[in-house]
Every structure is written in structure tokens, then in C-alpha cells.
TORKOL-4160 file (C-alpha; in steps of 0.2 Angstrom, whole numbers, padded with zeros to 4 digits, m for minus):
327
<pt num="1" X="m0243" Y="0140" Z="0336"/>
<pt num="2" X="m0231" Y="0154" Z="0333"/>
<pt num="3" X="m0217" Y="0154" Z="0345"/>
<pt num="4" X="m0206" Y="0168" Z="0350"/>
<pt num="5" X="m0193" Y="0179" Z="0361"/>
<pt num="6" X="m0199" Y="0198" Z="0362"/>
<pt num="7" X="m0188" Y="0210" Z="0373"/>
<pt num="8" X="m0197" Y="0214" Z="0388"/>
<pt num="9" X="m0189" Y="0234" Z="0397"/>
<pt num="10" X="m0190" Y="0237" Z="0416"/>
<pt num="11" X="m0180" Y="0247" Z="0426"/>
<pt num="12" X="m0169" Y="0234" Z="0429"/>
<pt num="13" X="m0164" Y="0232" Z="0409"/>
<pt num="14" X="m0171" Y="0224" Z="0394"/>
<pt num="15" X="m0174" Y="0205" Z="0397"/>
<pt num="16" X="m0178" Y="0192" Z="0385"/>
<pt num="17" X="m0194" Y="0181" Z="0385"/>
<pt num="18" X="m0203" Y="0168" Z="0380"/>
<pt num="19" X="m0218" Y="0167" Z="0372"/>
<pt num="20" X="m0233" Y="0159" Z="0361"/>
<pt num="21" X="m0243" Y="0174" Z="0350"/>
<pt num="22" X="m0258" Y="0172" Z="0351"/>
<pt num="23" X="m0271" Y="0185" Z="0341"/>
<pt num="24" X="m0266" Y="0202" Z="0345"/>
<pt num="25" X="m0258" Y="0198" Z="0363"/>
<pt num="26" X="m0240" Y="0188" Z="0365"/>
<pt num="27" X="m0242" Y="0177" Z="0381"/>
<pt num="28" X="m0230" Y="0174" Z="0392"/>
<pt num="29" X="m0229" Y="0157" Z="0395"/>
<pt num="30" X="m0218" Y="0158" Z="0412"/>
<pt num="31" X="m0228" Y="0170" Z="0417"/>
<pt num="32" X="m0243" Y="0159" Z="0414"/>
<pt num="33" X="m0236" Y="0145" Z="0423"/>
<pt num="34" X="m0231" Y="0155" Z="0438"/>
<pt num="35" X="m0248" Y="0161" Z="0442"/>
<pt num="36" X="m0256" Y="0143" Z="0439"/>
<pt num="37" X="m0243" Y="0140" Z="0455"/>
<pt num="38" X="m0245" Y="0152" Z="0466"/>
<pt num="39" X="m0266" Y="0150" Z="0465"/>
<pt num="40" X="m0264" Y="0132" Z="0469"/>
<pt num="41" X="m0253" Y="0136" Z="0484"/>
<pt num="42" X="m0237" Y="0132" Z="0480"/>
<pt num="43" X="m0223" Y="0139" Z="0489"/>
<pt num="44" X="m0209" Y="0150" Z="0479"/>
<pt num="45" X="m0221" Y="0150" Z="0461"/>
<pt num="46" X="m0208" Y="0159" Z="0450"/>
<pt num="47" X="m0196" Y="0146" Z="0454"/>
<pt num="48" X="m0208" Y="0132" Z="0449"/>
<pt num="49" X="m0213" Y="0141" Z="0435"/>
<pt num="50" X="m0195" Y="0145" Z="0428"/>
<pt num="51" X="m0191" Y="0124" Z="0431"/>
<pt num="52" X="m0207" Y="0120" Z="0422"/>
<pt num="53" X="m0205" Y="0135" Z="0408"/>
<pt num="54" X="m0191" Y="0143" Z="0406"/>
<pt num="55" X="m0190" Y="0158" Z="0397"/>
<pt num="56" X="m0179" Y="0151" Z="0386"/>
<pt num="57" X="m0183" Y="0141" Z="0371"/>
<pt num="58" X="m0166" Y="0132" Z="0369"/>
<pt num="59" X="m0170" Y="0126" Z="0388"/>
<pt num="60" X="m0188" Y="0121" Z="0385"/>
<pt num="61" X="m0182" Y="0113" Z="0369"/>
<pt num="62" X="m0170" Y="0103" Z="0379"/>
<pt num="63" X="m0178" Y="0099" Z="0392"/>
<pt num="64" X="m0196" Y="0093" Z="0385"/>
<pt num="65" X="m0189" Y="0086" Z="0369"/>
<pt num="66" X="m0204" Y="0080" Z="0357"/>
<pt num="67" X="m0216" Y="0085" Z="0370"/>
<pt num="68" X="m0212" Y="0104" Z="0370"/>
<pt num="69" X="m0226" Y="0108" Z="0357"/>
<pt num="70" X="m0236" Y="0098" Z="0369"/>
<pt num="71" X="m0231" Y="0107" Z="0383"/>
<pt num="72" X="m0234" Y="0125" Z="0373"/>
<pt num="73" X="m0251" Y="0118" Z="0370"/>
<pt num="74" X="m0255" Y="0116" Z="0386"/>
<pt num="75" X="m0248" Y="0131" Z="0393"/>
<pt num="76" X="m0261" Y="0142" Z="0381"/>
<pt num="77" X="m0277" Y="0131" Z="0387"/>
<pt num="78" X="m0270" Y="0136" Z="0405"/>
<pt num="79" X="m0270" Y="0156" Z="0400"/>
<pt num="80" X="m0288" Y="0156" Z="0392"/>
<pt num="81" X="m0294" Y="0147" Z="0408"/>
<pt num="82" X="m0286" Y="0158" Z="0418"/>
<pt num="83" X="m0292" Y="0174" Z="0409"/>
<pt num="84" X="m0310" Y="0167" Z="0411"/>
<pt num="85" X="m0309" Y="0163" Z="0429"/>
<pt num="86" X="m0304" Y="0182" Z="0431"/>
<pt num="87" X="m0287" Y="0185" Z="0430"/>
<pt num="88" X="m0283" Y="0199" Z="0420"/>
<pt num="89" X="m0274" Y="0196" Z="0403"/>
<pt num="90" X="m0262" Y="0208" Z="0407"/>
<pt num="91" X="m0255" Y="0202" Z="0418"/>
<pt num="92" X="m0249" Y="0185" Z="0411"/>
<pt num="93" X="m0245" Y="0193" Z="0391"/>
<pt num="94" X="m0241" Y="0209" Z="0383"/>
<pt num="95" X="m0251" Y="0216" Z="0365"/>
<pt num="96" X="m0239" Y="0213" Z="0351"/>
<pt num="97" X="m0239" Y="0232" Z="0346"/>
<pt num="98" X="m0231" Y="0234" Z="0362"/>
<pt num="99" X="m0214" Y="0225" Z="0359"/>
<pt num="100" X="m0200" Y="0221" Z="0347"/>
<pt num="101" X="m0195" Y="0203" Z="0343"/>
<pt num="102" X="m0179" Y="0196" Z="0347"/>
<pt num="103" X="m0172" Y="0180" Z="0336"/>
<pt num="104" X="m0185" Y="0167" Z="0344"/>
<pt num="105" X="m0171" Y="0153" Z="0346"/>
<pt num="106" X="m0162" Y="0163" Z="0362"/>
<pt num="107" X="m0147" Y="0148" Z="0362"/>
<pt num="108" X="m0140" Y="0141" Z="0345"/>
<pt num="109" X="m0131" Y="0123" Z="0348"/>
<pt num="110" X="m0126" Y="0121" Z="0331"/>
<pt num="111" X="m0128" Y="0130" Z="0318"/>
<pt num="112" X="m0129" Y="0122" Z="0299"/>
<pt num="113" X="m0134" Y="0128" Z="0281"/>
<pt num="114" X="m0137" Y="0119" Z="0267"/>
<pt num="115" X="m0135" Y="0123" Z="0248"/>
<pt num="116" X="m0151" Y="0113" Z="0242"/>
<pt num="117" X="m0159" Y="0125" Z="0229"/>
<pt num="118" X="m0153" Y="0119" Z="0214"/>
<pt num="119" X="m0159" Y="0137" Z="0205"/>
<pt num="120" X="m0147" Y="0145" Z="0216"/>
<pt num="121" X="m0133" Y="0132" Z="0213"/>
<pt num="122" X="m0133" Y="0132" Z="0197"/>
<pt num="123" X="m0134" Y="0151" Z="0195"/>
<pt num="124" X="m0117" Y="0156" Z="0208"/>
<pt num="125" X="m0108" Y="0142" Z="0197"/>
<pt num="126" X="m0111" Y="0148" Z="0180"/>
<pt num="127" X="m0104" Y="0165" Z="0187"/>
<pt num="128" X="m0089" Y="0157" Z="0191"/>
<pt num="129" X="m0090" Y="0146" Z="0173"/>
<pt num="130" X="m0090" Y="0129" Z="0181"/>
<pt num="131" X="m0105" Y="0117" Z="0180"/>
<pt num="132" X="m0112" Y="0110" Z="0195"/>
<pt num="133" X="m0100" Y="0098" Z="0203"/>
<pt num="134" X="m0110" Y="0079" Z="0202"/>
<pt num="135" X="m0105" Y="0078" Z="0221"/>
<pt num="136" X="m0120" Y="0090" Z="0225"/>
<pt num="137" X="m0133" Y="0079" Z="0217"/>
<pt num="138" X="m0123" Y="0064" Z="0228"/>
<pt num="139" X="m0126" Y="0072" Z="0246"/>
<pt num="140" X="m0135" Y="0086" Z="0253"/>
<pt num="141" X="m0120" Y="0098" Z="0258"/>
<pt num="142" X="m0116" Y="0112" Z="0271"/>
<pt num="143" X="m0107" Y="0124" Z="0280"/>
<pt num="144" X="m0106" Y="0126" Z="0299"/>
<pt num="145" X="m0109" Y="0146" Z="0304"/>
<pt num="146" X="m0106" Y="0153" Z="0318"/>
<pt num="147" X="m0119" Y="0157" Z="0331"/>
<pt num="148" X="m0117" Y="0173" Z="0341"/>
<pt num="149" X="m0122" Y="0185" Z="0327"/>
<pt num="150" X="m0138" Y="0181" Z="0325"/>
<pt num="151" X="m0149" Y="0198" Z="0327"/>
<pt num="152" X="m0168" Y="0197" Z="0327"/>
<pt num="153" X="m0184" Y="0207" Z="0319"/>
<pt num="154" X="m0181" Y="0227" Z="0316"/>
<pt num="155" X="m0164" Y="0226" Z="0321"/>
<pt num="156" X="m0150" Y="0235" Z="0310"/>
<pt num="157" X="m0139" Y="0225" Z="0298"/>
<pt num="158" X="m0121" Y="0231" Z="0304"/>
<pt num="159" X="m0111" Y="0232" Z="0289"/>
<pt num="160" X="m0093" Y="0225" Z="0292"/>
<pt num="161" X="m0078" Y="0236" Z="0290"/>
<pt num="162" X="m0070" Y="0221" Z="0279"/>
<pt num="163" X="m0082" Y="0223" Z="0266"/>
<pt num="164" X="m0088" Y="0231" Z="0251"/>
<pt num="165" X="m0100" Y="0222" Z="0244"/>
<pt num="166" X="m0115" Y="0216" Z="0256"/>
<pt num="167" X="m0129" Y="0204" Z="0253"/>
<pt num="168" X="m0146" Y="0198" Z="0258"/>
<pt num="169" X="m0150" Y="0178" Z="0255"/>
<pt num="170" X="m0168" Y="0171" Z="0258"/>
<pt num="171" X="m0170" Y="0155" Z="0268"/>
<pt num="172" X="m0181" Y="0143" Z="0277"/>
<pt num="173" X="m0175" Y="0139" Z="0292"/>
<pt num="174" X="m0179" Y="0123" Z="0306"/>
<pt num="175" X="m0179" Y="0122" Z="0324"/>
<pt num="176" X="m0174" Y="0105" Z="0328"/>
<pt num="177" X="m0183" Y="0099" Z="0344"/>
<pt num="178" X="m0176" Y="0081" Z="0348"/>
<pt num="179" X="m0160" Y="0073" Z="0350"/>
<pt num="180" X="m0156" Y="0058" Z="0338"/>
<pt num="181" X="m0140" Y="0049" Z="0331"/>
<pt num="182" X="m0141" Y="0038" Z="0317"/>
<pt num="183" X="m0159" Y="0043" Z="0310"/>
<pt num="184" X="m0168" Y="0038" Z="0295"/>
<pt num="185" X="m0177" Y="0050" Z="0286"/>
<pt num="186" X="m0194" Y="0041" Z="0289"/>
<pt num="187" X="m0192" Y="0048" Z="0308"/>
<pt num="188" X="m0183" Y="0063" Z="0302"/>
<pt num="189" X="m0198" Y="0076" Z="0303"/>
<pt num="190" X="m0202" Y="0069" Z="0322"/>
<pt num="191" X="m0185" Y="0080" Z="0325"/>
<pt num="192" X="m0192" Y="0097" Z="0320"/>
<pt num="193" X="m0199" Y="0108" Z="0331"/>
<pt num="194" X="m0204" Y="0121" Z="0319"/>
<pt num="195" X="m0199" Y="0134" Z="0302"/>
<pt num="196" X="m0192" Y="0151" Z="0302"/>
<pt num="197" X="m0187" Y="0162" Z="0292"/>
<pt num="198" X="m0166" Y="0164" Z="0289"/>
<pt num="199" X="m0158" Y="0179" Z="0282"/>
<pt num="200" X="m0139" Y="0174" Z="0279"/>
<pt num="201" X="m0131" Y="0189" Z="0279"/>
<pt num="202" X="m0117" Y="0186" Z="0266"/>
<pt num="203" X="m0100" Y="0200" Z="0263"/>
<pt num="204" X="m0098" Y="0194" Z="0246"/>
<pt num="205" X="m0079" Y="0201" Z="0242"/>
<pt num="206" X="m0074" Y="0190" Z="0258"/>
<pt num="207" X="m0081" Y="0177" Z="0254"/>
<pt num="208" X="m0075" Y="0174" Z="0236"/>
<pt num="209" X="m0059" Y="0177" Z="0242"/>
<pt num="210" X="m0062" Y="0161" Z="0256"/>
<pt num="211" X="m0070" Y="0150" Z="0242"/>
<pt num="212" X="m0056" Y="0152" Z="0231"/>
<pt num="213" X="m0044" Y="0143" Z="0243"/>
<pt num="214" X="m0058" Y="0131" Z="0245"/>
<pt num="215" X="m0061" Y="0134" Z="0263"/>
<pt num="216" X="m0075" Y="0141" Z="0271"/>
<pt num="217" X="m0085" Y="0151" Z="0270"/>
<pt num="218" X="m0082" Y="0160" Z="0287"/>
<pt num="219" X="m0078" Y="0177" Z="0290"/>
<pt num="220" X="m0089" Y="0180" Z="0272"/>
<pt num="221" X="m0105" Y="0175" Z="0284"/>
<pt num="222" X="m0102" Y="0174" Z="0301"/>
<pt num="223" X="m0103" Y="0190" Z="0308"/>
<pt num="224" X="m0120" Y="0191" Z="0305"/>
<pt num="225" X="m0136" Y="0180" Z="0304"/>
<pt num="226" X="m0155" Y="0186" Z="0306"/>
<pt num="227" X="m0169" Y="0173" Z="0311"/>
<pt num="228" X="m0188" Y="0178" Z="0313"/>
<pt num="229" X="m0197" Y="0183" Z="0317"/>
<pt num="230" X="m0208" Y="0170" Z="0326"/>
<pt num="231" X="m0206" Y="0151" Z="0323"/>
<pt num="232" X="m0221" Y="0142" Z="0318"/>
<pt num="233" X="m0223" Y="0122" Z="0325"/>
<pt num="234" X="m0222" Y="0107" Z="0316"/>
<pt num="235" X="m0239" Y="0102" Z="0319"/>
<pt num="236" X="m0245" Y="0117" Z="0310"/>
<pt num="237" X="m0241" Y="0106" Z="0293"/>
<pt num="238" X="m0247" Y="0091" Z="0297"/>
<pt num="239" X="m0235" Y="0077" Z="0295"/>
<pt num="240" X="m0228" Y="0082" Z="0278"/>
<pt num="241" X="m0213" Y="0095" Z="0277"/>
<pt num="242" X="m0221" Y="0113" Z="0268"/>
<pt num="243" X="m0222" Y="0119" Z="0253"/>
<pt num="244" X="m0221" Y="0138" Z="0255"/>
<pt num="245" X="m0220" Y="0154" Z="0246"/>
<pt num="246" X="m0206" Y="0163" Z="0249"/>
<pt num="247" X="m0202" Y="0184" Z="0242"/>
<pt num="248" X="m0189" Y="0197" Z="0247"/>
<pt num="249" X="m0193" Y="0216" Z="0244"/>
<pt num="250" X="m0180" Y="0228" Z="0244"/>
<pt num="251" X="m0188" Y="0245" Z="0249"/>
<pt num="252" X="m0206" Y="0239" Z="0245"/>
<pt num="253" X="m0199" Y="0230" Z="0225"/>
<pt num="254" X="m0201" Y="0212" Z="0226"/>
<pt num="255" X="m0184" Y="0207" Z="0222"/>
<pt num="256" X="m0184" Y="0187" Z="0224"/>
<pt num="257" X="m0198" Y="0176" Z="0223"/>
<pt num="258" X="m0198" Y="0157" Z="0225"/>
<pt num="259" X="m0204" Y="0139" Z="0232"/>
<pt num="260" X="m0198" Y="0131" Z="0248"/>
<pt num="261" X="m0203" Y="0115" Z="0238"/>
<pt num="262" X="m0190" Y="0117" Z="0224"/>
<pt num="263" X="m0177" Y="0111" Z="0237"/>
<pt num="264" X="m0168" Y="0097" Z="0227"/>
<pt num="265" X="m0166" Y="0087" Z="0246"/>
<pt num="266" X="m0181" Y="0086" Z="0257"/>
<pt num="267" X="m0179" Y="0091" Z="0276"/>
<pt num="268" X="m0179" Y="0073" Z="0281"/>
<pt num="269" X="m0165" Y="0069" Z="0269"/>
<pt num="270" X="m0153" Y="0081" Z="0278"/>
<pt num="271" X="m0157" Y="0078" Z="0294"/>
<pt num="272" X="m0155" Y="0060" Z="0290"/>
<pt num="273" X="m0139" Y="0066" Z="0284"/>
<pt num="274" X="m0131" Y="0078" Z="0296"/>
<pt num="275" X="m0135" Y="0063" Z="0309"/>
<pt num="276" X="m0125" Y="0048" Z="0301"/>
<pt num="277" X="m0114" Y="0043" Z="0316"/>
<pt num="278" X="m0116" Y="0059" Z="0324"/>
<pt num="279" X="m0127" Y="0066" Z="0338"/>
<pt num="280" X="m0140" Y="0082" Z="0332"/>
<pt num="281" X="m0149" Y="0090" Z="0346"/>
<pt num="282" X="m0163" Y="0099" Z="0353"/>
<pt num="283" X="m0160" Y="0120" Z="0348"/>
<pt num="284" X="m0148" Y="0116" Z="0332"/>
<pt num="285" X="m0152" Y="0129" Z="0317"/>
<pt num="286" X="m0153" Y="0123" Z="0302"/>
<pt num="287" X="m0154" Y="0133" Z="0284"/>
<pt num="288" X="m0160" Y="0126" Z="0271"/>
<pt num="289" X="m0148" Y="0138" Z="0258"/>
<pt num="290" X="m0154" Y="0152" Z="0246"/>
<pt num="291" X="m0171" Y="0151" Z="0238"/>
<pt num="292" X="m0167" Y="0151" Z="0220"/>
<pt num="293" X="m0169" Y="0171" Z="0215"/>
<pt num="294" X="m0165" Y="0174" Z="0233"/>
<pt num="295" X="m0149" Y="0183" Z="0234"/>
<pt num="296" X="m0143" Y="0201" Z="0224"/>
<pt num="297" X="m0128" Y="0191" Z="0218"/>
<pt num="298" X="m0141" Y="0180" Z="0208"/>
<pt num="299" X="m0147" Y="0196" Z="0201"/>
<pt num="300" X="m0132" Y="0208" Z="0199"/>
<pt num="301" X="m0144" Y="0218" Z="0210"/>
<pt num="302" X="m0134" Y="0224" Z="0226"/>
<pt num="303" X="m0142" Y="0231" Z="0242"/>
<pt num="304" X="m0135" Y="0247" Z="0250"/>
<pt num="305" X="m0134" Y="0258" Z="0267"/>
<pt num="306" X="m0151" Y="0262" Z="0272"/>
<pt num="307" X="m0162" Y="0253" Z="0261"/>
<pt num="308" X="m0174" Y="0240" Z="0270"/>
<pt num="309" X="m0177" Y="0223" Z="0268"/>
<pt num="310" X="m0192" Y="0213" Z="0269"/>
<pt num="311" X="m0192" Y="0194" Z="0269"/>
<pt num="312" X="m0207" Y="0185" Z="0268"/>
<pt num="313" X="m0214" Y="0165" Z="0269"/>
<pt num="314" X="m0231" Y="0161" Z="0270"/>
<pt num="315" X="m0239" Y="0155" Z="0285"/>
<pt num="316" X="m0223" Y="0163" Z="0295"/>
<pt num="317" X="m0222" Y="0183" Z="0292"/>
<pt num="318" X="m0211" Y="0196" Z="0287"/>
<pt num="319" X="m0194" Y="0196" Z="0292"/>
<pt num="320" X="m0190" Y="0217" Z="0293"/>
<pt num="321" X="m0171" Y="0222" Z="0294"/>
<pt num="322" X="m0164" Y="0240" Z="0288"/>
<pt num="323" X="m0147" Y="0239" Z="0281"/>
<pt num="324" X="m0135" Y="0248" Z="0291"/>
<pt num="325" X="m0120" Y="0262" Z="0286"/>
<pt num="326" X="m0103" Y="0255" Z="0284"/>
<pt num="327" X="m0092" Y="0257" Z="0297"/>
């Protein structure tokens, strides 16, 4: 299944919602769960429906654990039987040329990125004339970003007043979907709720400047992160982690082209890592770092004001942002 949040106007505002896509509608799966309510006679329906599905996927996530794909399964065999018992699609979805994704995690607890693609490693430190330091072949290492800058599909990449030089990095990114503390990586994957795709917006002239103190980095990436746009569920990859293909195009050149699979750590190794002596939880965001190719500072190539970028993963979509002017 494909999981999002699309924006949703009335004249009370733009609201956020949840939903499953689902061929050329996006069904609403509160809205599906409050009509299953209010035909079996249950008083107050919309509140039911907003305790049994929010429209929120951090709560759902939350709440349900590793049931929630079960319970997004469920909600779409109750839309296609209510659509053939009469009801009319419309009023439980909308058609997905009618509205704009938001990210599709609404609430970020955590947010972590790794620096796993060896291609890329190796690439930013022979810019800087270093080798590889043997501690990243030792453990799977990452940063902690911030989460209140993450925009969404077709939104415009604000461009910070601090910085000159601005840059695009091409990620996977997992949902988590179950709380755990101590885990090993043979249950690591029963953790994931699903893959996105992660553009790491990075201001490269900042960040130097924090990595040279070694700290950070911070205000080199934190202002701004882009997830999307849908999330497709674990189950759609059987019980092994994906091997994807994964491109960037920069006003329509293909840029960056590379593997999810040439990860030197596996999913499961930094779960397993990020949960020694310490609790993860359903709704953390995990990157899994820069696809090698997958950044303009790899290239010497440097995106500017106006141009638009595409990022694409198999089996997920195509991430869309245009780059804004500088401020």
C-alpha cells in the first residue's frame, strides 16, 4: 500500500489528512471509518472514527504498533465494500489530480540519518584529503536533525539567508512503526512500517564551517528537509529490506543514479544499532545517508534559484520540489 497525508481546503482552511492511494482516487481512511459507524448506528460516528483512525499517521502509528498495516488493510476492504453496497466513492476519497501531498509522516519523534553509502563517504573525504576514518567501517554512524522543517511534495525549497551554496542529497528514508529497546537485527525489519523517499536539503558553506569544529552538522541541514511523497509498507517487499533504483534529475538531466543496496550497513544493522540501551519508537525518521552520486557536491555540479528537482526510487515515485530564490 501507498500511505499518505494530502492537504484537504474548506472554508474553514487547509487541513491535513490521512490516506491510502489507491488507483486513481486517495481514500480517506477516517472518512471511511466514519461512515462504517454511522451505518451501524453508532452514536457520535466522527468521534469513533477519529479514535479508531486518526487522520494522523504518527497517532495511528502509535496507537496500533505492528498492526497498523493491518489495520490500513482493513480499512481499504471496508471502502470497496462500501462503494459496492452504494455509497458513493466520493464521499469517502478524493481523485489524486485533485490534491497536493503533504510530507506523509505528519509528526516526527526522532529524526536520524545515517552516512551508509560508502560511494558517498569516500567521495566527501577525498575532497577534504583524508581517507575514510576505520570507525565508519566499525559502527553505522549518524546525526540527529531537526524535525520541524520537513516540507512535502511540490512545495518550494526556501533558500536560507545564511547561505550561499545550496544542495540536494538523495535518500531512502523508513518509517518506523514499533517501539523496541535493545533489538537485534534478526527482529529489526518487524520495526519498519514503510520506505520514503528523503531529500536532505544541505547549505554546504554552513555546514563545512560546523564540520570543521567537529560538531554537527546543524544549522548546515536543519532548516529544511523534504519526505514523499507517499510511503510505501513493509509488506510490499516481502520480508527482505529492498533493493531499489534510485535517480535525481535536475530540470529533466539525470544527475545521480545509484542502488539502495550498495548501503555498506543493512536497515536492520542500524536499527539494531540506534536501539542499544535505548528506546526507538513508532513515527521516528530515519535516513539512510546520500546515495553514492546523490549530492551536487559529489559532482562539483551546484543547483540554483528556479531549477527543479526530481528525485526518484522505484516502487515509491517521484519526489518534485523547485528550488527557491535566496532570500
Amino acid at each position: 500500500m501507498k500511505i499518505c497525508t494530502y492537504l484537504k481546503s474548506t472554508f474553514l482552511g487547509t487541513h491535513k489528512r490521512l490516506g491510502i492511494v489507491h488507483e486513481n482516487l486517495v481514500v480517506d481512511t477516517n472518512l471511511v471509518w466514519k461512515k462504517h459507524f454511522e451505518l451501524n448506528g453508532y452514536y457520535l460516528p466522527e468521534e469513533k472514527a477519529n479514535l479508531h483512525m486518526p487522520s494522523s499517521l504518527s497517532d495511528v502509528l502509535s496507537f496500533y504498533q505492528e498492526g497498523s498495516i493491518d489495520r490500513f488493510k482493513e480499512t481499504l476492504v471496508m471502502f470497496e465494500n462500501l462503494t459496492k453496497s452504494g455509497i458513493a466513492a466520493s464521499e469517502l476519497s478524493v481523485t489524486l489530480d485533485s490534491i497536493e501531498f503533504d510530507s506523509p509522516l505528519d509528526k516526527i519523534i526522532m529524526y536520524r540519518d545515517f552516512y551508509a553509502h560508502e560511494k558517498h563517504v569516500k567521495k566527501g573525504f577525498e575532497k577534504r584529503g583524508e581517507p575514510v576514518p576505520e570507525a565508519w567501517y566499525e559502527i553505522p554512524a549518524y546525526y540527529k536533525g531537526g524535525t520541524a522543517g520537513f516540507l512535502g511534495n511540490n512545495t518550494t525549497i526556501p533558500w536560507p539567508s545564511f547561505s550561499q551554496k545550496v544542495d540536494y542529497e538523495l535518500e531512502l528514508g523508513v518509517v518506523l512503526g514499533r517501539d523496541g529497546f535493545n533489538i537485534k537485527e534478526s527482529n529489526a525489519l518487524k520495526h519498519i512500517f514503510g520506505y520514503t523517499i528523503l531529500n536532505d536539503i544541505s547549505a554546504r558553506d554552513i555546514q563545512r564551517k560546523e564540520m570543521s569544529i567537529r560538531l554537527g552538522p546543524a544549522k548546515g541541514k536543519d532548516w529544511c528537509s523534504i519526505m514523499g511523497p507517499v510511503i510505501v509498507t513493509q509488506d510490499e517487499f516481502g520480508t527482505s529490506e529492498p533493493d531499489l533504483l534510485m535517480q535525481a534529475r535536475i530540470n529533466g538531466e539525470l544527475w545521480s543514479e545509484g542502488r539502495s543496496s550498495d548501503s555498506h550497513y543493512s536497515w536492520a544493522q542500524m536499527i539494531s544499532h540506534m536501539g542499544q540501551d535505548e528506546w526507538i519508537r513508532a513515527s521516528e525518521f530515519i535516513g539512510s545517508g546520500t546515495v553514492g552520486t546523490g549530492c551536487g557536491l559529489e559532482l562539483d555540479r551546484w543547483i540554483q534559484p528556479g531549477d527543479v528537482i526530481e528525485l526518484e526510487i522505484e516502487k515509491i515515485g517521484i519526489l518534485k520540489n523547485t528550488v527557491g530564490k535566496p532570500k
